[in-house]
Each structure stands twice: as C-alpha cells, then as structure tokens.
C-alpha positions, 0 to 999 in steps of 0.5 A: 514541491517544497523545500522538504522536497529538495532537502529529501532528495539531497538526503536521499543522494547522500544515504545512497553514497554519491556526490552530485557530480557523480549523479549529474555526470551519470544523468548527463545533466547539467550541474548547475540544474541538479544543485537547484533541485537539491536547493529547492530552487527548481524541480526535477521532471516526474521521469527524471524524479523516478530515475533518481529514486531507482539509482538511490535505491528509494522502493516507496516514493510517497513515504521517502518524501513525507506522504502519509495521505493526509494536508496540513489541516488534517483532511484526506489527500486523495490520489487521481484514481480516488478523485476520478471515483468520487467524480464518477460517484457524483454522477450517479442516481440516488440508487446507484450512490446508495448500492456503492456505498453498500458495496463499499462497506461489506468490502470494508467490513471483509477487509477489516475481518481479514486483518483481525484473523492475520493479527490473531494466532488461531490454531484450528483445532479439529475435536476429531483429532484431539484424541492422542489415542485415536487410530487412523480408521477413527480420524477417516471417520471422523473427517468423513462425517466432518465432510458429510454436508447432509447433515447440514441441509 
C-alpha cells in the first residue's frame, strides 16, 4: 500500500467526523500504531482495514482507494478470482479453451445487448391496442391471435 493509501485513509477518518483518538480509543489500538497508518509508515490489517471503512461509512473499498482496475502502464489488474480462471483456463485442451471462449463471448454479446435496452427508452407498442376506438372484445381477440403460436410453426 502506498502513501495514497495512508492519505485516503486519513481522509476518509476525517470526512467521516473523527479524530484519531476518538477511532484509536474505540479499536483499542495504540496510538502511535493508528498515526503510522495514516502516515503511511505501516499498514492496517486487512480485517482491521475493513472495520475502519464500516465506522467511515466507506460502501465501495476499490474505489475510496483509487482502483479502477487498471496498473500504471495501462494493463489489466485481475483479481484473485479472475487469475484462478485464467489458471484454470491454461490448463485446458484446444477444444476446452476454444468452448470457453465461445461461451464467454455469446455472454459478452448478451450482456452488452442487455445494457443497450436498459439504456434506450422503448415503448412496446401493440398494433392491437392503438385503436383508440377499439372495444374490449377486439382487444381479446387480438391478444388471442397475438397468443396463438400455430400460426407460428
């Protein structure tokens, strides 16, 4: 963790309403301990790390600290669950990497068809009911027929 880290985290104690004593008293941590994480000198304890960001009210880790998946240099940061599926991934025969990928990419394919109708305004229109004049018994029929799937087949 860098200096970043430390400076976040004093930042986020600080938005969040609370002196350092106030948060060393309530964890039972020494003082000195808490002022080195906030000066970068040490680093808290992935569980300690978590309590903290629970009292500050933090609801997404990754981004209070910066990560938005990506090094330095541009490249893809993958996660432990992503690296143990590329692992996995190696493992497997020409057919097996090539039936993933396939899979992977009608998946890709869904998801991004997904977004674009969330992202659009559609407004189903039924030819049946755009007859401002139609009576219940036509709207019934038209549904049926709309229903009937032999006609279909």
């Amino acid at each position: 963790m860098t200096k970043n880290f430390a400076e976040t985290l004093k930042e986020l104690r600080i938005n969040a309403g609370y002196s350092q004593k106030q948060v060393y008293e309530m964890f039972n941590i020494r003082q000195s301990t808490f002022s080195a994480w906030e000066t970068g000198r040490a680093e808290p304890s992935a569980d300690m790390l978590l309590k903290l960001c629970q009292l500050y009210k933090v609801t997404d880790i990754f981004t209070a600290f910066g990560y938005d998946g990506y090094n330095e240099d541009g490249s893809i940061k993958l996660n432990l669950k992503e690296q143990e599926l590329i692992k996995k991934y190696r493992t497997l025969d020409p057919f097996g990497q090539e039936t993933v990928t396939i899979a992977v990419g009608r998946e890709s394919d869904r998801t991004e068809q997904i977004a674009a109708l969330e992202n659009h305004s559609f407004e189903l229109l039924n030819a049946a009911h755009q007859n401002p004049g139609a009576t219940s018994e036509d709207l019934q029929y038209d549904n049926d027929i709309m229903d009937d799937d032999s006609e279909w087949e």
